[in-house]
N, C-alpha and C positions, 0 to 999 in steps of 0.2 A: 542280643541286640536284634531288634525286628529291622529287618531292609536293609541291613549293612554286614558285611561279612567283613575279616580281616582278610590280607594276604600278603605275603613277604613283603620287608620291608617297613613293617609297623604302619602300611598305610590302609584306612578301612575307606571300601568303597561303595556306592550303591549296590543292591543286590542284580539289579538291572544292567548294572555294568560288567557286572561279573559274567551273570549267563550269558548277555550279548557277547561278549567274548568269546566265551565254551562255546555258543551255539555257529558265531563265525569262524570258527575253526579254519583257515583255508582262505579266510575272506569274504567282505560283505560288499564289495564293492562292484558297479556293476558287471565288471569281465570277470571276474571270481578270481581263483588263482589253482594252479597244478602242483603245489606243495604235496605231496604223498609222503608223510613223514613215517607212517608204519611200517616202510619197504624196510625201515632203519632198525627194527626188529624183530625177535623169532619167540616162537613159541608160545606164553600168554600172554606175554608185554604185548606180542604183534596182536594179540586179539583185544587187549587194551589199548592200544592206540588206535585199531580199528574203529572200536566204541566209538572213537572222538570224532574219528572220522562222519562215523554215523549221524553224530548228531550236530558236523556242521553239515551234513550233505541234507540231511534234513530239515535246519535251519535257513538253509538258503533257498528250501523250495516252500516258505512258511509253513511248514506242515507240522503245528501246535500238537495236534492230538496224539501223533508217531511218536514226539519227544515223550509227552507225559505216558504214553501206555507203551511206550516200547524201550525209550532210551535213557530216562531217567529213573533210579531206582523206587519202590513203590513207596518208601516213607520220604524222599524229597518230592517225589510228584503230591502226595497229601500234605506236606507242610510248604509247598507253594502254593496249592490249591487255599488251603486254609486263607491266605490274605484276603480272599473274599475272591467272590467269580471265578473261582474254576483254575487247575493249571494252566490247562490251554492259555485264558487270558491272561495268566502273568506272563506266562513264554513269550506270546501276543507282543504283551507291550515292552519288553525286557529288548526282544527284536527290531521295534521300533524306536529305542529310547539308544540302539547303537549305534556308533559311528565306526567309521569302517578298522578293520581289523583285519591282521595277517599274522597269522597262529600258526606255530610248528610245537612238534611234539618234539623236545628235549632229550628228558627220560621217562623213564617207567618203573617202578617198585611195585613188583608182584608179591604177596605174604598169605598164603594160603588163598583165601575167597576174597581176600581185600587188596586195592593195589592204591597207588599213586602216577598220578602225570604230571610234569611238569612240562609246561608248554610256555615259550617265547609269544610274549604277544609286541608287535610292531605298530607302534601309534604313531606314523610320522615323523618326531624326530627323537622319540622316547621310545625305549623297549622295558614292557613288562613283564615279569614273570606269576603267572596263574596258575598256584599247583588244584588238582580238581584228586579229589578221592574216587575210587569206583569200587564197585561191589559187584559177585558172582553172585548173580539170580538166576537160578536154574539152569540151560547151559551158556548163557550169556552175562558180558561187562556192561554194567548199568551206570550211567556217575553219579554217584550219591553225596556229593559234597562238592560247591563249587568254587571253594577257596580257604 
């Protein structure tokens, strides 16, 4: 399915809505929020939830090109890229197509070089949940799947 991903729930969402979510990690709103959910744990989980962190800290400072060349895995960054104009400009508009968001990291499932997150997302008066895949690329958690 091109632009729509499933996730829990049987519900399929824009692709847009999805990363807006990953990327607001923490929140999109204009005083952000102090959620530090990796303190919650150890080992490579902590350096997978860190990941997440990463990439709402660098969501909220719009910084397109850090996610596609640093934080997103190298085969999602070219199969976002592929929609035409570049990762950058899906990240771009994925960011702008969000409403605000308050994300905590749940849990973690590390399995060799592949893990899982499951992260609470807060809409208001509804709570989502958005599991994201991540992947070990070289000595770093990339997220390679974002539902």
């Amino acid at each position: 399915m091109v632009g729509t991903l499933p996730v829990p729930m049987l519900r399929v969402v824009p692709l847009s809505a999805v990363l807006g979510a990953a990327l607001a990690l923490g929140g999109c709103s204009p005083t952000g929020s102090t959620n530090d959910s990796s303190g919650n744990f150890r080992g490579e989980s902590r350096l997978v939830a860190n990941a997440i962190e990463d990439l709402q800290s660098a969501g909220d400072k719009g910084n397109e090109a850090d996610i596609c060349e640093n934080l997103l895995s190298r085969s999602l960054a070219r199969q976002m890229g592929a929609r035409g104009g570049g990762c950058a400009k899906a990240v771009d508009a994925a960011l702008k197509d969000t409403d605000s968001f308050d994300l905590k990291v749940e849990s973690v499932r590390v399995q060799g070089t592949r893990a899982t997150a499951r992260v609470k997302a807060e809409r208001g008066d509804r709570d989502e949940i958005v599991t994201l895949g991540l992947v070990k690329e070289g000595a770093g958690w990339r997220i390679s799947d974002l539902g």
